[in-house]
GUFI-72302 format. One record per atom (N, C-alpha, C, O): atom name; x, y, z; residue in three letters. Coordinates in steps of 0.1 Angstrom, whole numbers. Each point is the difference from the previous one (the first is absolute). Layout:
# GUFI-72302
atom px py pz res
CA X Y Z ALA $
...
//
This chain:
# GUFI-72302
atom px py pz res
N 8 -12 0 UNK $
CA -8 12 0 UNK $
C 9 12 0 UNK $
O 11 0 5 UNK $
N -17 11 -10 UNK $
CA 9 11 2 UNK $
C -6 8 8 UNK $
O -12 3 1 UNK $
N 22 2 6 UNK $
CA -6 8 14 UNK $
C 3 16 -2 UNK $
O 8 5 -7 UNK $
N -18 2 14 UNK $
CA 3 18 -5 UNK $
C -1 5 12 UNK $
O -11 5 2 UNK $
N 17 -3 6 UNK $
CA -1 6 11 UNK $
C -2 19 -2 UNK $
O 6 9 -7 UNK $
N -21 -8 18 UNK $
CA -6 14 -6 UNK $
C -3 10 11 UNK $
O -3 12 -1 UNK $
N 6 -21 13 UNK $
CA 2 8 14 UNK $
C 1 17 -1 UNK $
O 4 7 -10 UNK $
N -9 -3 21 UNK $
CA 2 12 -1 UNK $
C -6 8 15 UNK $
O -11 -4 4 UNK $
N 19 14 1 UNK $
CA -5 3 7 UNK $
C -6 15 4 UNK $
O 5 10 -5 UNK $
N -17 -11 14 UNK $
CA -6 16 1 UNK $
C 3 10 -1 UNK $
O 9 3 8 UNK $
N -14 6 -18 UNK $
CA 13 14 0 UNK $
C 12 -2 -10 UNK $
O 7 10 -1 UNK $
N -4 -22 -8 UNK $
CA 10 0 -8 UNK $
C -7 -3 -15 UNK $
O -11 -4 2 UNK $
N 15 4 -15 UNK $
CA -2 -5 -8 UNK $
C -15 8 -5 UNK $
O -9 -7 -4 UNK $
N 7 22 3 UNK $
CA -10 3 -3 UNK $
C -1 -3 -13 UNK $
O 11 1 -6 UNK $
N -25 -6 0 UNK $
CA -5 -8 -11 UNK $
C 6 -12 -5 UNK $
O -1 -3 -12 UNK $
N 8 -6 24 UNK $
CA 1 -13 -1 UNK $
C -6 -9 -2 UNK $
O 4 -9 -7 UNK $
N -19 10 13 UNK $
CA -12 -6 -3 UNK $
C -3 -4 -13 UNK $
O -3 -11 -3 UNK $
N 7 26 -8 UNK $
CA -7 -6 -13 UNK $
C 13 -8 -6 UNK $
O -3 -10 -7 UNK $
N 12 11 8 UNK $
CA 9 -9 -3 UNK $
C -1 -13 1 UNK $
O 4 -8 -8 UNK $
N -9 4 23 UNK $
CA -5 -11 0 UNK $
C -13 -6 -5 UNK $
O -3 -12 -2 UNK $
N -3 22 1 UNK $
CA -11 -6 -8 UNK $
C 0 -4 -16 UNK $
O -8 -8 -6 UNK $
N 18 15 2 UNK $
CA 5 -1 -17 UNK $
C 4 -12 1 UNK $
O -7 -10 -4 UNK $
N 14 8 8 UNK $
CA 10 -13 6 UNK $
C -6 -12 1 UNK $
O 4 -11 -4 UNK $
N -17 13 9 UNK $
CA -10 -14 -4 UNK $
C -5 1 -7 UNK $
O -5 -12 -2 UNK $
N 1 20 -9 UNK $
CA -6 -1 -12 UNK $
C 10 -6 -5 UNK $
O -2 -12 -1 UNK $
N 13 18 -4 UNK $
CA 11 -6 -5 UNK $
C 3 -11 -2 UNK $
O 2 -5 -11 UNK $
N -1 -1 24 UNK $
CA -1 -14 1 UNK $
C -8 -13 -3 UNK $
O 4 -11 -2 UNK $
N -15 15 3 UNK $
CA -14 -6 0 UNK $
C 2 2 -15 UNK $
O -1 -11 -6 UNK $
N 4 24 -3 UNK $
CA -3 -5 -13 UNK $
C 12 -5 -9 UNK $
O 0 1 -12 UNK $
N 9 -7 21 UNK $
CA 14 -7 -8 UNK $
C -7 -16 1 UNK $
O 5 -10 -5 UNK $
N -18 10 12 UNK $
CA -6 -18 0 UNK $
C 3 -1 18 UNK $
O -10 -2 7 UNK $
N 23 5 0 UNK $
CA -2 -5 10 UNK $
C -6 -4 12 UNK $
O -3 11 6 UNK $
N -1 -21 0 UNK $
CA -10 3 14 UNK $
C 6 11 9 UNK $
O 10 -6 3 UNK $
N -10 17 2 UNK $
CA 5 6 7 UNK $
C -5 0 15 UNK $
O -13 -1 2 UNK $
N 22 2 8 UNK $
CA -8 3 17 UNK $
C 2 12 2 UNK $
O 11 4 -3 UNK $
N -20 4 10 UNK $
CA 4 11 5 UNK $
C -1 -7 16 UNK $
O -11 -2 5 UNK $
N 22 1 2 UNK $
CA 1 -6 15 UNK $
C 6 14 8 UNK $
O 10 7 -2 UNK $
N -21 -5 11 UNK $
CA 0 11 12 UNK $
C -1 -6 15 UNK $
O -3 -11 4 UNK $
N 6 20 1 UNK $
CA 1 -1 18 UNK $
C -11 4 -2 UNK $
O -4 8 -8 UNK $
N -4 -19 19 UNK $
CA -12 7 5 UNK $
C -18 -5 -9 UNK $
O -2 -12 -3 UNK $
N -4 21 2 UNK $
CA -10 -2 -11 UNK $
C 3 12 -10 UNK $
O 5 11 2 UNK $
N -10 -19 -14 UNK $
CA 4 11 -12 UNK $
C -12 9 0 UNK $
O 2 10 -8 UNK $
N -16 -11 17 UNK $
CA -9 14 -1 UNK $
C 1 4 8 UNK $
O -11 5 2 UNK $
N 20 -1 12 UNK $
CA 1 6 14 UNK $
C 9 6 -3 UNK $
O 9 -8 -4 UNK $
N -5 19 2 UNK $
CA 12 10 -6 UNK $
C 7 -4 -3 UNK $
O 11 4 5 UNK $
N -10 -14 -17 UNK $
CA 7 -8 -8 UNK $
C 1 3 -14 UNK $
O 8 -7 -8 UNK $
N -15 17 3 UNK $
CA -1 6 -12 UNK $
C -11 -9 -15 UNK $
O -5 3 -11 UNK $
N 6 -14 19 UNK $
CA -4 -10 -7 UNK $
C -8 0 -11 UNK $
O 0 -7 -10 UNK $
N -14 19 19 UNK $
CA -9 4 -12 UNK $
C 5 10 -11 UNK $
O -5 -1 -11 UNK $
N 11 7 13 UNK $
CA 11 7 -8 UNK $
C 6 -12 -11 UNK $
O -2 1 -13 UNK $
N 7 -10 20 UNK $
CA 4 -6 -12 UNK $
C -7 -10 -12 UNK $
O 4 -4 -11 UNK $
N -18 2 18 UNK $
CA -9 -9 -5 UNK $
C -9 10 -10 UNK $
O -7 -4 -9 UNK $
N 10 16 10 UNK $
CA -10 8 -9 UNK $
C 10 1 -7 UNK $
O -3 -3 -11 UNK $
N 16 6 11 UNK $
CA 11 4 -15 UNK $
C -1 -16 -6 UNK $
O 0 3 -12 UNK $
N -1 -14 12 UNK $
CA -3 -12 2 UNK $
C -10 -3 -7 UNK $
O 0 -11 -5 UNK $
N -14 24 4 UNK $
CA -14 -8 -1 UNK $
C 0 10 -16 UNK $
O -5 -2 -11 UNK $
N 13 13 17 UNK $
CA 2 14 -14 UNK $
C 7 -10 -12 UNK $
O -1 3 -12 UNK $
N 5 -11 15 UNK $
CA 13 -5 -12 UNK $
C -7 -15 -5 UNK $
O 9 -7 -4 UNK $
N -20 2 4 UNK $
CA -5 -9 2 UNK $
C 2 -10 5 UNK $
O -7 -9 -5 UNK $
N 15 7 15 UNK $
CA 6 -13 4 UNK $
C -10 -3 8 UNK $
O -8 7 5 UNK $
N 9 -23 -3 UNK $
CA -6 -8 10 UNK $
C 9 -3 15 UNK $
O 9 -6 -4 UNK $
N -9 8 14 UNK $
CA 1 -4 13 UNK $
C -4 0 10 UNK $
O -8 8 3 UNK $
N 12 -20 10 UNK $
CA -4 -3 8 UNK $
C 5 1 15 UNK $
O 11 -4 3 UNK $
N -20 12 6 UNK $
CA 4 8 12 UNK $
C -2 -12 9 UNK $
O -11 -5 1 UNK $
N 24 0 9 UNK $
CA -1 -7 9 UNK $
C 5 4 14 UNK $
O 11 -1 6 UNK $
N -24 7 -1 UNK $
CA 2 4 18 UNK $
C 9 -1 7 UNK $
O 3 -12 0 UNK $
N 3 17 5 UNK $
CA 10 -2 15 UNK $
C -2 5 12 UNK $
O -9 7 0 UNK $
N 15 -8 9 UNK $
CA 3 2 11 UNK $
C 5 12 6 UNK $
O 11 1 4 UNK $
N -19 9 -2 UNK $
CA 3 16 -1 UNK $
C 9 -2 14 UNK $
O -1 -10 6 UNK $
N 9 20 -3 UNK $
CA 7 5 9 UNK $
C -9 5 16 UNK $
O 2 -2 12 UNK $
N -11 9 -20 UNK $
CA -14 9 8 UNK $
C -2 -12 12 UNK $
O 4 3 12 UNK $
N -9 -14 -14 UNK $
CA -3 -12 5 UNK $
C 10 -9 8 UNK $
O -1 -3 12 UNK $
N 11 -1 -21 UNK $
CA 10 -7 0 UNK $
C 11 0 13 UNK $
O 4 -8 9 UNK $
N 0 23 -13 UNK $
CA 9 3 12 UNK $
C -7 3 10 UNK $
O 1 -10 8 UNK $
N -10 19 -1 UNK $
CA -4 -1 10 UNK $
C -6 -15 10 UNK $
O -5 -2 11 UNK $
N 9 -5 -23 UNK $
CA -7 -16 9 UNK $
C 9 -4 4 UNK $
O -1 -5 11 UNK $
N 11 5 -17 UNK $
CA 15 -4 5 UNK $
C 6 10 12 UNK $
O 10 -2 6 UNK $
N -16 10 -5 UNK $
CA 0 7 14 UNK $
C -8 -1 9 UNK $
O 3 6 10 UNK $
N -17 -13 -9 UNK $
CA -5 -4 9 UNK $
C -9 13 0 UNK $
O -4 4 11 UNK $
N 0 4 -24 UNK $
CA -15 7 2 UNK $
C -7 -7 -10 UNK $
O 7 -2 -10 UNK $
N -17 -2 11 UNK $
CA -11 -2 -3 UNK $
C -8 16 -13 UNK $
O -7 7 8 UNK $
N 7 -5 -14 UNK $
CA -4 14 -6 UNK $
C -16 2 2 UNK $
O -5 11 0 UNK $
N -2 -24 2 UNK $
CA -17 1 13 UNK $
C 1 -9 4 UNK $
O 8 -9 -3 UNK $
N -18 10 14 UNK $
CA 0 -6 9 UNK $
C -16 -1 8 UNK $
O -2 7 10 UNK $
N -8 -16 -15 UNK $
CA -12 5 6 UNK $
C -5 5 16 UNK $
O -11 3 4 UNK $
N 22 -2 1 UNK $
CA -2 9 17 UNK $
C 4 6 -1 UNK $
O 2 5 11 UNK $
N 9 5 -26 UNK $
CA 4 9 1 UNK $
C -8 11 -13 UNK $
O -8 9 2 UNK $
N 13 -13 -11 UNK $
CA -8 8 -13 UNK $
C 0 -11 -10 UNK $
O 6 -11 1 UNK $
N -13 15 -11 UNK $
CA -5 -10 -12 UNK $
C 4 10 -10 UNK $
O -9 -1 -9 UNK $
N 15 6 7 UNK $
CA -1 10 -14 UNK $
C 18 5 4 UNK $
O 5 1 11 UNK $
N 1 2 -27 UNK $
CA 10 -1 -1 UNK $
C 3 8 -15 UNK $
O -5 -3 -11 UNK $
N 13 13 11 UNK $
CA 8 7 -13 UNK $
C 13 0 -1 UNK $
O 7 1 10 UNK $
N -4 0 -20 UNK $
CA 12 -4 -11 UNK $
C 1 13 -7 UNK $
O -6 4 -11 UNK $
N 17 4 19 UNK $
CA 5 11 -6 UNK $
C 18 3 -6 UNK $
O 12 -2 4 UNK $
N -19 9 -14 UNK $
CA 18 2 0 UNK $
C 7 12 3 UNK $
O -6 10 -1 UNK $
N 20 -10 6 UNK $
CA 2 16 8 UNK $
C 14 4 -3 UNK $
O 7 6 8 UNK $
N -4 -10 -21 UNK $
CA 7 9 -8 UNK $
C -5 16 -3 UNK $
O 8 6 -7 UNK $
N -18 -1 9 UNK $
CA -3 11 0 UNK $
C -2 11 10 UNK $
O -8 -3 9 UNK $
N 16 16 -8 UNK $
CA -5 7 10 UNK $
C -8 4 5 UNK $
O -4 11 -3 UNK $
N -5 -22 16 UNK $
CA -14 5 4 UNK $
C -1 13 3 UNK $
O -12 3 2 UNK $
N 19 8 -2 UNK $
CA -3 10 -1 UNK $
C -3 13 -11 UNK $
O -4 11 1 UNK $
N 8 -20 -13 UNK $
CA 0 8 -11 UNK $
C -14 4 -2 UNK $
O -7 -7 6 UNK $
N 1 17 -13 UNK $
CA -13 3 -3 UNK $
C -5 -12 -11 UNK $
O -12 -2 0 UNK $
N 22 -5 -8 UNK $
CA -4 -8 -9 UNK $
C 2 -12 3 UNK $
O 0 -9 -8 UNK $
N 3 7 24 UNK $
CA -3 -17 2 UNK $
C -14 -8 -8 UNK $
O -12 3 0 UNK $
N 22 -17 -9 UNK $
CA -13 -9 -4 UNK $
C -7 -4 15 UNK $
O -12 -2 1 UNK $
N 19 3 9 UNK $
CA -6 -8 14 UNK $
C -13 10 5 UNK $
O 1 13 -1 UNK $
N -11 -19 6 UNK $
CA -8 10 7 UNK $
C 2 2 14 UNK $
O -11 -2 5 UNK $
N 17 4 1 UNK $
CA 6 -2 15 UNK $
C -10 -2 5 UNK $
O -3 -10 6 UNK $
N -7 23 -7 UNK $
CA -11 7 10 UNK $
C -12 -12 -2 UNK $
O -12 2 5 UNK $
N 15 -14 -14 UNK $
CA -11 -8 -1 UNK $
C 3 -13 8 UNK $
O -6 -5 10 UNK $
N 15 0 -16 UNK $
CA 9 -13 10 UNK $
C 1 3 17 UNK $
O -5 -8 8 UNK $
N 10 19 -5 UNK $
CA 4 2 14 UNK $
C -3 -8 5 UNK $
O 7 -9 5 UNK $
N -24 9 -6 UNK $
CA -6 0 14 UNK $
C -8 -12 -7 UNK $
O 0 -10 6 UNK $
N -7 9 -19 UNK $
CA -4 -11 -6 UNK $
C 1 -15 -3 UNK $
O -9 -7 -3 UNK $
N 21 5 6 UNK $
CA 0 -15 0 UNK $
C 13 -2 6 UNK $
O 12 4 -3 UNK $
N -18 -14 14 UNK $
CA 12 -8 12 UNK $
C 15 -3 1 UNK $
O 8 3 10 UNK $
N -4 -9 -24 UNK $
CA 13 -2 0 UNK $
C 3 7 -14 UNK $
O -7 -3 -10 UNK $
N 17 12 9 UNK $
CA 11 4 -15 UNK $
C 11 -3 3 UNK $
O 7 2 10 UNK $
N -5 -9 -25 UNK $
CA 12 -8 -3 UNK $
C 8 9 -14 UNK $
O -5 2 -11 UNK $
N 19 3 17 UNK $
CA 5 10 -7 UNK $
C 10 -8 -6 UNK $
O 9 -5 6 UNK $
N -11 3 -20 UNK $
CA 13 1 -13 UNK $
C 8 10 6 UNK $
O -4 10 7 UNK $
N 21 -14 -13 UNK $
CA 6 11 -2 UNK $
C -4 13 7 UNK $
O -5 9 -8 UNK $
N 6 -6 23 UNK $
CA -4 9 9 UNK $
C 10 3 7 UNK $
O -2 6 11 UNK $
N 17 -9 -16 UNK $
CA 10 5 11 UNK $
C 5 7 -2 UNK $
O 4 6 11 UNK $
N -1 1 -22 UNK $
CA -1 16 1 UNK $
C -5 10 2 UNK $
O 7 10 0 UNK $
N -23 -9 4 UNK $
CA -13 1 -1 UNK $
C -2 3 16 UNK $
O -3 11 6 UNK $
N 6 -22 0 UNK $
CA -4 -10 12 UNK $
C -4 17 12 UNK $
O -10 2 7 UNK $
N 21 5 -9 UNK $
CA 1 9 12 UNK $
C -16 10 -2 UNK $
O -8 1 9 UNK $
N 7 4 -21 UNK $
CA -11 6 -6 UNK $
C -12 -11 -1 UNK $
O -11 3 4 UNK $
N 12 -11 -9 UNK $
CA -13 -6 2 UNK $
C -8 -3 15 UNK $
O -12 -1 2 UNK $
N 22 0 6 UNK $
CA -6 0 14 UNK $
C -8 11 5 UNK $
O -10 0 7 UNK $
N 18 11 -13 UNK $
CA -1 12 3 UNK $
C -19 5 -3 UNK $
O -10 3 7 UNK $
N 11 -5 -18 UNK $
CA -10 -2 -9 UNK $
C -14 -7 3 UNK $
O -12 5 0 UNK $
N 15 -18 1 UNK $
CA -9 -10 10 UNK $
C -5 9 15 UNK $
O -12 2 2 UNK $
N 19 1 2 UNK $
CA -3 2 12 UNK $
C -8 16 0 UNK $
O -9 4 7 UNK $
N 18 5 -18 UNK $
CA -11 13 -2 UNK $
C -17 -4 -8 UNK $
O -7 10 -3 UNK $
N 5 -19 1 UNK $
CA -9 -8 -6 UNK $
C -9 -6 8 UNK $
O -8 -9 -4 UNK $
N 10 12 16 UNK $
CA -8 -11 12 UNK $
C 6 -14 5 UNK $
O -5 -4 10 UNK $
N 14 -1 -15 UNK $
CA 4 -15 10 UNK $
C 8 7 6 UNK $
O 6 9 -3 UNK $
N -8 -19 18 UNK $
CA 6 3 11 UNK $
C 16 -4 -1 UNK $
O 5 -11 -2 UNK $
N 0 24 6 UNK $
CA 18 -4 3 UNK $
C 4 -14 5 UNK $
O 10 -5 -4 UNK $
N -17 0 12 UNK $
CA 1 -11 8 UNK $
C -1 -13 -9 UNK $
O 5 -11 4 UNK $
N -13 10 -18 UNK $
CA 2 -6 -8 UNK $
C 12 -12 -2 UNK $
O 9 1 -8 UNK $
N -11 -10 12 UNK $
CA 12 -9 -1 UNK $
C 5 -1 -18 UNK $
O -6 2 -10 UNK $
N 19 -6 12 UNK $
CA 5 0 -16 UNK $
C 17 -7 1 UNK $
O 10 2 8 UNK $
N -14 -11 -17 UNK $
CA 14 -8 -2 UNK $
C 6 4 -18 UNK $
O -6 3 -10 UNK $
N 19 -5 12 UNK $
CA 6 1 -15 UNK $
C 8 -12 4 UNK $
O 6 -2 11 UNK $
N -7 -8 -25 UNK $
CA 6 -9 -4 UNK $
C 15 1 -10 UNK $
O -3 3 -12 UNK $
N 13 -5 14 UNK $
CA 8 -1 -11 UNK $
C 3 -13 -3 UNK $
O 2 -8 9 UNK $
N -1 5 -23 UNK $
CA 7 -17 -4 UNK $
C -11 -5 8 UNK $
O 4 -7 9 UNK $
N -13 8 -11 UNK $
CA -14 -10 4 UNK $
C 0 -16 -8 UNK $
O 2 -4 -12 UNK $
N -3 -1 20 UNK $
CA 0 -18 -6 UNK $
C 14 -4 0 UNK $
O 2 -11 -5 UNK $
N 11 18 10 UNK $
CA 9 -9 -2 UNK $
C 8 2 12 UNK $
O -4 5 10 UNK $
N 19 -9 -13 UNK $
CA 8 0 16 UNK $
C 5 9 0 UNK $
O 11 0 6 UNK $
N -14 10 -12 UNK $
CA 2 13 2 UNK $
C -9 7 5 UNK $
O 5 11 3 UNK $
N -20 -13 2 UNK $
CA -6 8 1 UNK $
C -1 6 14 UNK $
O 3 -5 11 UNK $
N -7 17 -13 UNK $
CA 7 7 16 UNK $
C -18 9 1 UNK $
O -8 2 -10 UNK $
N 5 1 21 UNK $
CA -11 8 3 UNK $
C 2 14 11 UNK $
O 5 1 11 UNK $
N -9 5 -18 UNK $
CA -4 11 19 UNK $
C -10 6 -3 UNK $
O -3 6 -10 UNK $
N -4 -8 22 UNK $
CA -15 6 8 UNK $
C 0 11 6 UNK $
O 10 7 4 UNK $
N -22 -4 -5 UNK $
CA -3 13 7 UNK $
C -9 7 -1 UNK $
O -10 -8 -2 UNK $
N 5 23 4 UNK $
CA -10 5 -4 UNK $
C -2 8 -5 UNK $
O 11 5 1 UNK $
N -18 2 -9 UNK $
CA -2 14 -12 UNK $
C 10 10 7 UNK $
O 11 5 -4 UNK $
N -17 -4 16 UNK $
CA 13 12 6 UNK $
C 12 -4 -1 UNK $
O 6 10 -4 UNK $
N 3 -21 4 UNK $
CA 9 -1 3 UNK $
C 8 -9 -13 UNK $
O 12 1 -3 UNK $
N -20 -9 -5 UNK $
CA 7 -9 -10 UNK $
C 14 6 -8 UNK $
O 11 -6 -1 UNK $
N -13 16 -4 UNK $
CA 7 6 -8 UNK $
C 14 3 8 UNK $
O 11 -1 -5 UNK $
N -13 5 18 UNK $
CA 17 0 6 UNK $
C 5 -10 3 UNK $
O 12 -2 -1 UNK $
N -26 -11 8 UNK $
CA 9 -13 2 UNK $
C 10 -11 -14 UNK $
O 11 -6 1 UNK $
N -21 10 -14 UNK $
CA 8 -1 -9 UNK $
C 12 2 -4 UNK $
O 9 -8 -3 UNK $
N -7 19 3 UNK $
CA 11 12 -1 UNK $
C 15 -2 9 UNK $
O 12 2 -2 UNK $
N -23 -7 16 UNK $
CA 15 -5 12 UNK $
C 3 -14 -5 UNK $
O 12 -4 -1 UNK $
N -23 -6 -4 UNK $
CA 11 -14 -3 UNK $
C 4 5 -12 UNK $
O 3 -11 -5 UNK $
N -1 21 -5 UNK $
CA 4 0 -14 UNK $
C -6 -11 -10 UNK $
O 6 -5 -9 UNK $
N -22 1 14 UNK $
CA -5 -6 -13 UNK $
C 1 3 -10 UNK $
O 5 11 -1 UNK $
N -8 -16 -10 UNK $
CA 3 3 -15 UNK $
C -11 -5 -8 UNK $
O -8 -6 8 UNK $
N 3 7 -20 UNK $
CA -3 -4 -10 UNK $
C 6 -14 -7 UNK $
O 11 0 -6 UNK $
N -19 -11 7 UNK $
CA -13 -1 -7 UNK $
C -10 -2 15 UNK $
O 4 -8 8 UNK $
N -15 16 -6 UNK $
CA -10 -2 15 UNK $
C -16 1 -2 UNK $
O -7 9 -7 UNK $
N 4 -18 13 UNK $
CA -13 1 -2 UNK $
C -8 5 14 UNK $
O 2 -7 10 UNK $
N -11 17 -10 UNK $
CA -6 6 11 UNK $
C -14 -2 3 UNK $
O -9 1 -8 UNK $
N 8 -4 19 UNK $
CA -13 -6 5 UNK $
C -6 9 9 UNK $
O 9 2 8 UNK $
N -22 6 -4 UNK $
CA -5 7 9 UNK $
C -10 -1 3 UNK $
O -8 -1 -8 UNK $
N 4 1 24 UNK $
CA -14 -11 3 UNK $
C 7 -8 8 UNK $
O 11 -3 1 UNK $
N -24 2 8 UNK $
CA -3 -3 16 UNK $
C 6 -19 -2 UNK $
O 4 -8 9 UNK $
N -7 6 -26 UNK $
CA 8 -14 -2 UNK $
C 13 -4 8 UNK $
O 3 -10 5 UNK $
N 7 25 -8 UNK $
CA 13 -3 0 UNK $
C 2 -6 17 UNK $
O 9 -8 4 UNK $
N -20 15 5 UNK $
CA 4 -5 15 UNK $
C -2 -18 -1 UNK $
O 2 -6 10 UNK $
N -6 -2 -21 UNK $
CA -1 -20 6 UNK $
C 12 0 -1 UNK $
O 6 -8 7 UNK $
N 3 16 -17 UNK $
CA 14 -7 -1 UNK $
C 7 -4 9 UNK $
O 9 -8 -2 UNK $
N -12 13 15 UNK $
CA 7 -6 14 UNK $
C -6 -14 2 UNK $
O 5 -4 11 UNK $
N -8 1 -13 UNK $
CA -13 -13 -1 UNK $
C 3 -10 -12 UNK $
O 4 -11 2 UNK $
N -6 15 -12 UNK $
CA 3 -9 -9 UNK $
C 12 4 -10 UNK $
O -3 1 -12 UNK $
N 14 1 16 UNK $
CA 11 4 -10 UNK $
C 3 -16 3 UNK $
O -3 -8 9 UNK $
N 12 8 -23 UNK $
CA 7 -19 1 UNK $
C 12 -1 -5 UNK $
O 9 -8 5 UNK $
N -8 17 -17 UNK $
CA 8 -2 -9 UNK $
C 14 7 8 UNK $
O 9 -8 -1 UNK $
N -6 16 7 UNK $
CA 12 8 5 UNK $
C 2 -11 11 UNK $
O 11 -4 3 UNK $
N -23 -2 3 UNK $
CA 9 -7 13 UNK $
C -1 -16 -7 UNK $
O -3 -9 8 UNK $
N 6 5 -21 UNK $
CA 12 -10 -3 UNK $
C 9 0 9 UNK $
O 6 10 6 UNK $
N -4 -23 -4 UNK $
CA 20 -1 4 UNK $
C 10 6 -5 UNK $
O 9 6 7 UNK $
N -9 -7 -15 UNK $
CA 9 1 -9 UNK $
C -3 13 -10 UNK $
O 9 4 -8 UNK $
N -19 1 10 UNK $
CA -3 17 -6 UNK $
C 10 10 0 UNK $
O 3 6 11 UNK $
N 3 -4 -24 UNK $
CA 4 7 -4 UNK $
C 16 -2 3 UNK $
O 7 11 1 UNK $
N -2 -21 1 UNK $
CA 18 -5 2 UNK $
C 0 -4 -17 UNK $
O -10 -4 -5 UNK $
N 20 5 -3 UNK $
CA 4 -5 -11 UNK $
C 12 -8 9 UNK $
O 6 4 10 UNK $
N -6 -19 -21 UNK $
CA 4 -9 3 UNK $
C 7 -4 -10 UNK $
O -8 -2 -10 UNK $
N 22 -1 7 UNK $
CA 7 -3 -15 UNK $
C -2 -19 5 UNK $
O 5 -5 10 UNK $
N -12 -2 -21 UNK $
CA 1 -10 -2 UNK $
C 10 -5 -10 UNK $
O 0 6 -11 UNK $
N 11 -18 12 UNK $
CA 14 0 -6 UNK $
C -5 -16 -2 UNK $
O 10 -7 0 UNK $
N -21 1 0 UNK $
CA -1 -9 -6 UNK $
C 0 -3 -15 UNK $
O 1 11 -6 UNK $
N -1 -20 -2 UNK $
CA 0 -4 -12 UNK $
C -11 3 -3 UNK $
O -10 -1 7 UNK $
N 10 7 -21 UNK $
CA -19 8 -2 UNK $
C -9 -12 -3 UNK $
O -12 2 1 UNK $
N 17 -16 -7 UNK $
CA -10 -10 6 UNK $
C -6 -5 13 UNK $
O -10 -5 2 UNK $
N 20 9 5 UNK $
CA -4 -3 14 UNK $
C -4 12 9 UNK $
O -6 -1 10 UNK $
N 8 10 -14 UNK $
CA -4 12 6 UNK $
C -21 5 5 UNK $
O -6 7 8 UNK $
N 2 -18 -20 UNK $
CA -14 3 0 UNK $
C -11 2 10 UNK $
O -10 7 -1 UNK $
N 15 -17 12 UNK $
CA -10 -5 9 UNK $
C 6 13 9 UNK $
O -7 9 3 UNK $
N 21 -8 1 UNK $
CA -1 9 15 UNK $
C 1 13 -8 UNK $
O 6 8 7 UNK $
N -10 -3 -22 UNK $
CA 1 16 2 UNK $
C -17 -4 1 UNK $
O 1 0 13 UNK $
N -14 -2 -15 UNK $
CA -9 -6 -1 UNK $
C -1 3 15 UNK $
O -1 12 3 UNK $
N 2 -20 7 UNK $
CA -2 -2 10 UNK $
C 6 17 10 UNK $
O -8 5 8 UNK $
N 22 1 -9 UNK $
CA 2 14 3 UNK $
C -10 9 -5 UNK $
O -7 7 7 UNK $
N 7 -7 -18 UNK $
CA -16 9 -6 UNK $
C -10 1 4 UNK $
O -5 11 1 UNK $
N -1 -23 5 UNK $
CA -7 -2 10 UNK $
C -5 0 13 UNK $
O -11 0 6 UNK $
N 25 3 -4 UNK $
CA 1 4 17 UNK $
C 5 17 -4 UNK $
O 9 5 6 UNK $
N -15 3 -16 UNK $
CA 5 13 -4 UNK $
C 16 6 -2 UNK $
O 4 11 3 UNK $
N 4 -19 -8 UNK $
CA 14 1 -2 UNK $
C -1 9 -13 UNK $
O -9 4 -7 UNK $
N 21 -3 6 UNK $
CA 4 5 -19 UNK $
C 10 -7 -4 UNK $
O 11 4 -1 UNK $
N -16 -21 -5 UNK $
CA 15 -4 -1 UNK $
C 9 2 -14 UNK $
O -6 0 -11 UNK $
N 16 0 12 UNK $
CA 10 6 -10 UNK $
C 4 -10 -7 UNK $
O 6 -6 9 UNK $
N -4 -3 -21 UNK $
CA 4 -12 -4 UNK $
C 16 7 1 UNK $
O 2 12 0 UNK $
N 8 -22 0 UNK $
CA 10 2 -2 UNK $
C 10 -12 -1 UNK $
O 10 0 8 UNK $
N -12 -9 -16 UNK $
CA 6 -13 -1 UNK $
C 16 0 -2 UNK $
O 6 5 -9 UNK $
N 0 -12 21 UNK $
CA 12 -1 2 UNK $
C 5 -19 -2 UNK $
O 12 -4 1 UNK $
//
């Protein structure tokens, strides 16, 4: 297969997009089956409908196969729940690459605030200080619990908690980073209750395995398991 790597990150590569969209036409009309393979789901700020209408413009036929959004994903692996029927039942999926304070925010602040239980922030760590800000001039209470996830789902992933008042400096003191997913809502308080994934044994130690990569199978398998990161390295 030939592979195209098309990555790109927020803020870089303006009008990258259509590039990649050409790029499957392209391909699609040299005969080949082409995948377009994304992190996440390809309709959750994945661009995906973007690419299915340049896609639908050029007459091609293809087929959209669901994934596993991040929105969801990572906060499970931290032990929130995003509802919770003794807590709220309703749930949004925002993204916060934009300055909630701009006059031309796509976001409606003043509608979400207070409107539905848990928001789950895309790309909100630049954002993060102002969006609280925002939330909270909008009616939700400072007190607001709120977790940001970084490296969600793997033995990298790191969390810190807190509240609208306060998230954005606890951030700031561990030097979290990007890539993070943010969760806000009375959800984020089960995580003392049901977090799992950080208290692995073995969470978050990388381990160089120096077995033979036939033999290696079963104990990187098994360290993964118990939340390791193991490193193949056949000696």
């Amino acid at each position: 297969a030939e592979r195209i790597y098309v990555g790109k990150r927020s803020g870089e590569n303006p009008g990258y997009q259509e590039t990649i969209n050409a790029l499957l036409v392209e391909k699609a009309r040299e005969g080949k089956r082409v995948v377009r393979l994304k992190g996440g789901d390809p309709f959750i700020f994945g661009r995906g409908g973007e690419e299915a209408e340049a896609l639908r413009a050029a007459g091609i036929a293809y087929e959209v196969v669901p994934g596993v959004t991040a929105g969801y994903a990572v906060p499970a692996y931290a032990g929130i729940p995003i509802t919770h029927r003794e807590v709220t039942s309703t749930v949004a999926f925002i993204t916060g690459h934009a300055d909630p304070e701009a006059p031309d925010s796509p976001v409606r602040w003043e509608k979400l605030a207070t409107a539905t239980g848990t928001l789950v922030l895309y790309m909100a760590w630049r954002n993060l200080g102002a969006i609280a800000r925002r939330l909270i001039a909008c009616g939700r209470s400072p007190e607001t619990p709120v977790a940001v996830i970084r490296w969600g789902t793997t033995p990298l992933q790191e969390t810190v908690t807190g509240t609208l008042a306060d998230i954005a400096a606890r951030v700031r003191a561990r030097g979290l980073k990007p890539p993070t997913v943010t969760v806000v809502g009375e959800v984020v308080s089960l995580r003392e209750t049901l977090g799992w994934f950080e208290r692995l044994p073995l969470f978050g130690r990388r381990i160089v395995v120096t077995r033979a990569r036939h033999q290696a199978g079963a104990l990187t398998r098994g360290l993964r398991e118990r939340g390791a990161l193991p490193i193949a390295l056949p000696t």
